[in-house]
N, C-alpha and C positions, 0 to 999 in steps of 0.2 A: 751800420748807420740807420737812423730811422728818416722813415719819409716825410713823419709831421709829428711836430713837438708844439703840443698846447699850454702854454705857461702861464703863471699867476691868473687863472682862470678859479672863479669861486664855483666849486665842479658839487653837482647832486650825487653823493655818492654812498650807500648802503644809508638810506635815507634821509641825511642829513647834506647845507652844505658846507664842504671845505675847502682849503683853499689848497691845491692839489696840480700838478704837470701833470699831461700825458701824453705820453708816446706810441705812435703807431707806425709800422711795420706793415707791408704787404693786405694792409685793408684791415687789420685787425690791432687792437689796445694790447699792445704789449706790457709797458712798466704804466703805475700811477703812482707818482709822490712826488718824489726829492728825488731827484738822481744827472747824473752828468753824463750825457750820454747827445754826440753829434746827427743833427739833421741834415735833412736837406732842404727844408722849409721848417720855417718858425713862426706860429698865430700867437699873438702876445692878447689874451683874453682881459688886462685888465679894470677891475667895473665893472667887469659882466660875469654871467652867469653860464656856465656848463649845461645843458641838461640832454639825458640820452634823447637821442632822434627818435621826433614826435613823429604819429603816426595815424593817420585819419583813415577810421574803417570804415567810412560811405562816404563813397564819388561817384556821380556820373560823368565818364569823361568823351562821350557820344559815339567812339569810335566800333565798332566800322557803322555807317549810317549817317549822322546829324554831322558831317566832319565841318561843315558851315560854320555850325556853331562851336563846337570845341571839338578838338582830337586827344592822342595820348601822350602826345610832344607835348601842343598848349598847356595842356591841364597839368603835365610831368614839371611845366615851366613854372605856373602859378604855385603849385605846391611847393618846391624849393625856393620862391623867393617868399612863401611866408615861413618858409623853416620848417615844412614837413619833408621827411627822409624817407616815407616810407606810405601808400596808401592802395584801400583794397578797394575796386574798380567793382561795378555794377554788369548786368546780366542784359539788362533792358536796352539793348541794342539794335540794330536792323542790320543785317538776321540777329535774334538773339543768340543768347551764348547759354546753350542748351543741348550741345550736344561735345563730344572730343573734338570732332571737327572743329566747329567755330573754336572753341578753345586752345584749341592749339593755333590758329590762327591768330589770335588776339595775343598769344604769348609770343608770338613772332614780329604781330606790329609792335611790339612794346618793347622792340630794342632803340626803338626813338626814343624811350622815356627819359629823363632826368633824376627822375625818383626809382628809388625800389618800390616793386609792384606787387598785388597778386591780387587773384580776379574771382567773384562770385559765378559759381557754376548754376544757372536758370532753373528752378523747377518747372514742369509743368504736369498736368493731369498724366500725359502718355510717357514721361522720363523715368517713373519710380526707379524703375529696376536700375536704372543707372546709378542711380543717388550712392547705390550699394559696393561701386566700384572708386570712387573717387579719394577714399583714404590717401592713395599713394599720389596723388595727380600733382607734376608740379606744377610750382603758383597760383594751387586754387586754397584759399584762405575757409572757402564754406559753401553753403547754399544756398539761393536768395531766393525767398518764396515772397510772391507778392499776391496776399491773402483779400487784397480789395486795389484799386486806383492804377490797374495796369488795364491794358489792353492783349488782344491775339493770346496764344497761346501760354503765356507768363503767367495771365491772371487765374492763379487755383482758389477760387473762393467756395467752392462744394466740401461738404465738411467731411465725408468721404473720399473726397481727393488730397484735402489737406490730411488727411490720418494717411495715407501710404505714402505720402511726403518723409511724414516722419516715421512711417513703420521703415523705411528704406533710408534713413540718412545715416550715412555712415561721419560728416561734419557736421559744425555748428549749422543750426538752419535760422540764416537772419533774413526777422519776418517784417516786410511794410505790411501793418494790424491796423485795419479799416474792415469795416464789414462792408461788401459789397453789396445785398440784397437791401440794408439801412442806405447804402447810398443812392440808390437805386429809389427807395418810395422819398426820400425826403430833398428830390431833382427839386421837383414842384417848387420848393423853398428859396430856390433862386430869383434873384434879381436882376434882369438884363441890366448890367452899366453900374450896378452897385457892388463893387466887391467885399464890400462890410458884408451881405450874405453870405460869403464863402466859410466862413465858421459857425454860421445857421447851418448851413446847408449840412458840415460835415461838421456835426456838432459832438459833444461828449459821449453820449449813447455809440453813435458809430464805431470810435477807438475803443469804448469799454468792449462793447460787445465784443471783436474782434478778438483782442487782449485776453479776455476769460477763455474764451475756446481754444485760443492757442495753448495757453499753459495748460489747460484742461486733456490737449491731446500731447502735450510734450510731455507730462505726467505721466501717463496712462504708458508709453513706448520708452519710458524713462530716456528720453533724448532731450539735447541739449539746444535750447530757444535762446537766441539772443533777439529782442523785439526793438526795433528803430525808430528813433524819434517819437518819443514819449509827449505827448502834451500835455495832460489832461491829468486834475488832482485825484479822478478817481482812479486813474490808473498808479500811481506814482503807489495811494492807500492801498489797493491791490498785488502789484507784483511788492512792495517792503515786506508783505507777509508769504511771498514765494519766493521766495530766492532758491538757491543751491543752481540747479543744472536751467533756472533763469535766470537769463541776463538783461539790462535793458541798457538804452542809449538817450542820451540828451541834445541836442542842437545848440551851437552858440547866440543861431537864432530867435529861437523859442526862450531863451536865456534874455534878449538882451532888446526884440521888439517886442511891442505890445498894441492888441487893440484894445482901441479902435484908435490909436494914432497912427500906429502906424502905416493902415489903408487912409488916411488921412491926407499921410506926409507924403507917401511913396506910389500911393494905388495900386495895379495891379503887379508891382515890383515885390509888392510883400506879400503876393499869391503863393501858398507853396500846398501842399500834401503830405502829412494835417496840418491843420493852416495854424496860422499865429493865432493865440488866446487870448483873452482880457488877461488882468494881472491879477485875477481869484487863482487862475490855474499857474499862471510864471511864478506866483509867489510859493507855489507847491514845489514847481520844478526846484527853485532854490530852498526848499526845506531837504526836498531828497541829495543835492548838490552837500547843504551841509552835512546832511547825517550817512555821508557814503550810500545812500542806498541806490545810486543808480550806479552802472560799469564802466558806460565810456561817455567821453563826447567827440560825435564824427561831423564832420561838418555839411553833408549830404550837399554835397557841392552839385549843383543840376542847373549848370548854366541854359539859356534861353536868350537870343537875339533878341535887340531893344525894339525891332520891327517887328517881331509878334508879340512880346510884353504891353506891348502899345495897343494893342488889339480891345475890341468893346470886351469887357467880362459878361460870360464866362467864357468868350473866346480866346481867350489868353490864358497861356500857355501858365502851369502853376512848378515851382522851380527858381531855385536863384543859385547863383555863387555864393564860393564859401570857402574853398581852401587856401587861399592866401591869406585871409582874414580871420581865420581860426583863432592861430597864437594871438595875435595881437586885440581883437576882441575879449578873449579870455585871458592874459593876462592885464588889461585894463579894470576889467573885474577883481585880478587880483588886489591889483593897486588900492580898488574900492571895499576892500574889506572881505567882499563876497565869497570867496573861494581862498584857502591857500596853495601856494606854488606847490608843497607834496602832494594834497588833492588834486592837482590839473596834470601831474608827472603819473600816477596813479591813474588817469581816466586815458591818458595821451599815451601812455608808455607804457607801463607794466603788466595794465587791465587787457590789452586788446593782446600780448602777449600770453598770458596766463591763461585767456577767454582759448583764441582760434591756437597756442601751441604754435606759435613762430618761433624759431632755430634764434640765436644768439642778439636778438636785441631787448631794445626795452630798458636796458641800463648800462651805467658804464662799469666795466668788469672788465678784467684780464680777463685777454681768450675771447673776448667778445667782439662781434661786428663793430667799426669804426665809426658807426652812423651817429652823429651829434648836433644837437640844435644851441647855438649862441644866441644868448639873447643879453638886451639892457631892457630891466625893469623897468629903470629911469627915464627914458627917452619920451620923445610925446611926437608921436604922426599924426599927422592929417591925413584918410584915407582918402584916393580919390579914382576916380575911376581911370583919366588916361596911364596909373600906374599897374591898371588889372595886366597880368599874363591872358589870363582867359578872353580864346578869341570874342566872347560877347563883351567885353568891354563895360561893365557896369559892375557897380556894388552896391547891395542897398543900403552902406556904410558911407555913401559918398558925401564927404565936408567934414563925418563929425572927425573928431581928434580923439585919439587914444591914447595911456600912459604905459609904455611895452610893448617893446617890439624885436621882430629876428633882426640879427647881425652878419649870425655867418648860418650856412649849411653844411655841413660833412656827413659826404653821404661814401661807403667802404672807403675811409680816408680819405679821402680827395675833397678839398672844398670847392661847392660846388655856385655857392651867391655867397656874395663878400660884401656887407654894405650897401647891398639893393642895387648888386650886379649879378647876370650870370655869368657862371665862368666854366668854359671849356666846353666835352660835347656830350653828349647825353650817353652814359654807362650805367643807367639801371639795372638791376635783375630781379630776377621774382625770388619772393621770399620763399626761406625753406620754414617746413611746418615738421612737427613731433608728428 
């Protein structure tokens, strides 16, 4: 008997969609078609849409340190009720997560989670030689080097330190690519109380500069870059003409705000690290969107209490939410023409499998992990904030209306939100990697 039988569901399947049953068995997709075969629960999908369990590869979810502001429960919570199954968790912690220690730590708080996890292992100047052991590690997805915009120990911006970064990385090494010594003379640029400065301040120059050095040493050690949150049209024109063992990422953010409204509309809410652009650079972002040239889109979810968001700029914290508002941000997009639904399964699902080498997800196959995102195309929410999971409690989505949104979560079989419920108790596990 199977556990869960998903019926007249229009399922994404060897990339196209059909309209296809599937049955799962002990956390795993046993049959998909036609077949007669008794459950013990039955999700009747239909009007909706199948797609393998999405998966966002940058969160901050503040644990162990900021737990105030978000933990690996909340954040596990916000992810499944917007329909992500699966997300890979941040280094920049207090203590960082920089050594086995911490790391195995953090892979023990995160039997709270909701979601399947796996966690970026910290560089810093004095870890190289570790970099060298971490193939085998379970639930570490890569290595997060933050090349500018960190603070303590994290921040490897010496271009010497970033080359044994990567003469020693044995995973992907995804880079926050800001130059720190350009952020450092262009401070002056700021304006107390004005946060329309924050993209003066951390203007194109800084991401490019950053961006060329990286490829330039992931070349050189033939290792493999994946670089975060892309803003900027000259980078976009830059890595199209590097590709192969570079990778890069997009923001639903950087997608879908703009300045100077939206320091306008929201102020220091739309603070982030690299900050939002005019629409010279977002209409870039959506050139690379359509012609596949970028890999993923991660939602770089870095929630921030509304008591320090509030704060005079540049004393306020730069950071928003993002995982619950992922899918539904981006498929409203699709609704708009902008993207199609195989492009967003491609950035959400296949890429960040293909990229970091995660064990059975990414699609629906026999033999494969149960992890499944439902969604209706159709539907139309109003985001609002008393609906965030995230203990900060804000989105800088709050009022507008979207067209698309999650329905269900299954995460190894088990549904986990139904209808913008959670249901049951948190049985995460950290992903397996090739």
């Amino acid at each position: 008997m199977l556990d869960l039988k998903i019926i007249n569901g229009n399922c994404y399947i060897n990339g196209k969609l059909e309209k296809q049953d599937i049955g799962i068995k002990e956390g795993k997709i046993v049959n998909i078609g036609s077949f007669e075969q008794e459950s013990k629960e039955t999700y009747d999908a239909e009007n909706l849409t199948v797609l393998p369990g999405c998966i966002d590869t940058q969160v901050h979810f503040r644990e162990p340190g900021s737990t105030d502001t978000e933990d690996l429960n909340s954040g596990s919570k916000a992810a499944v009720m917007g329909g992500i199954t699966s997300v890979f968790e941040m280094p920049n912690t207090k203590p960082p997560t920089t050594n086995f220690e911490e790391f195995e730590k953090k892979i023990n708080i995160a039997k709270k989670m909701y979601c399947n996890h796996a966690f970026f292992f910290g560089a810093t100047a004095e870890n190289c030689e570790t970099l060298e052991k971490l193939q085998d590690l379970k639930g570490c997805c890569g290595i997060k080097l933050f090349a500018g915009s960190s603070t303590g120990n994290l921040l490897v911006d010496k271009e010497d330190d970033i080359e044994k970064v990567f003469k020693h990385a044995s995973k992907v090494v995804a880079v926050h690519s800001e130059d720190e010594e350009i952020l450092k003379i262009r401070k002056k640029l700021i304006e107390k109380g004005n946060v329309k400065t924050h993209p003066v301040w951390r203007n194109e120059e800084v991401a490019m500069s950053s961006t060329r050095k990286i490829v330039k040493i992931a070349k050189r050690f033939n290792k493999r870059a994946h670089i975060l949150h892309i803003t900027t049209k000259e980078e976009i024109d830059f890595l199209s003409q590097n590709k192969g063992n570079i990778t890069f990422e997009i923001t639903p953010q950087h997608l879908t705000l703009c300045a100077p409204d939206c320091y306008d509309k929201i102020g220091t809410y739309a603070q982030m690290n690299p900050p939002i652009r005019d629409k010279t650079h977002q209409d870039r972002l959506w050139y690379a969107i359509k012609n596949n040239y970028n890999d993923t889109i991660g939602s770089d979810h870095a929630p921030h209490l509304k008591v320090n968001k509030d704060k005079t700029y540049p004393d306020s914290p730069s950071g928003m939410p993002g995982v619950q508002t992922l899918l539904p941000v981006m498929l409203n997009h699709i609704n708009n023409g902008k993207l199609k639904l195989e492009q967003l399964i491609k950035f959400i699902c296949e890429n960040p499998v293909k990229i970091f080498g995660i064990k059975n997800k990414g699609y629906i196959k026999k033999d494969f992990d149960a992890d499944l995102t439902i969604v209706d195309l159709n539907k139309k929410i109003t985001i609002d904030n008393k609906d965030m999971q995230s203990k900060c409690k804000w989105t800088p989505y709050h009022g507008e209306t979207f067209k698309g949104s999650p329905i269900a979560t299954i995460i190894s079989g088990k549904i986990k939100m139904k209808n913008g419920s959670l249901i049951g108790e948190p049985e995460g596990t950290p992903l397996e990697f090739i």
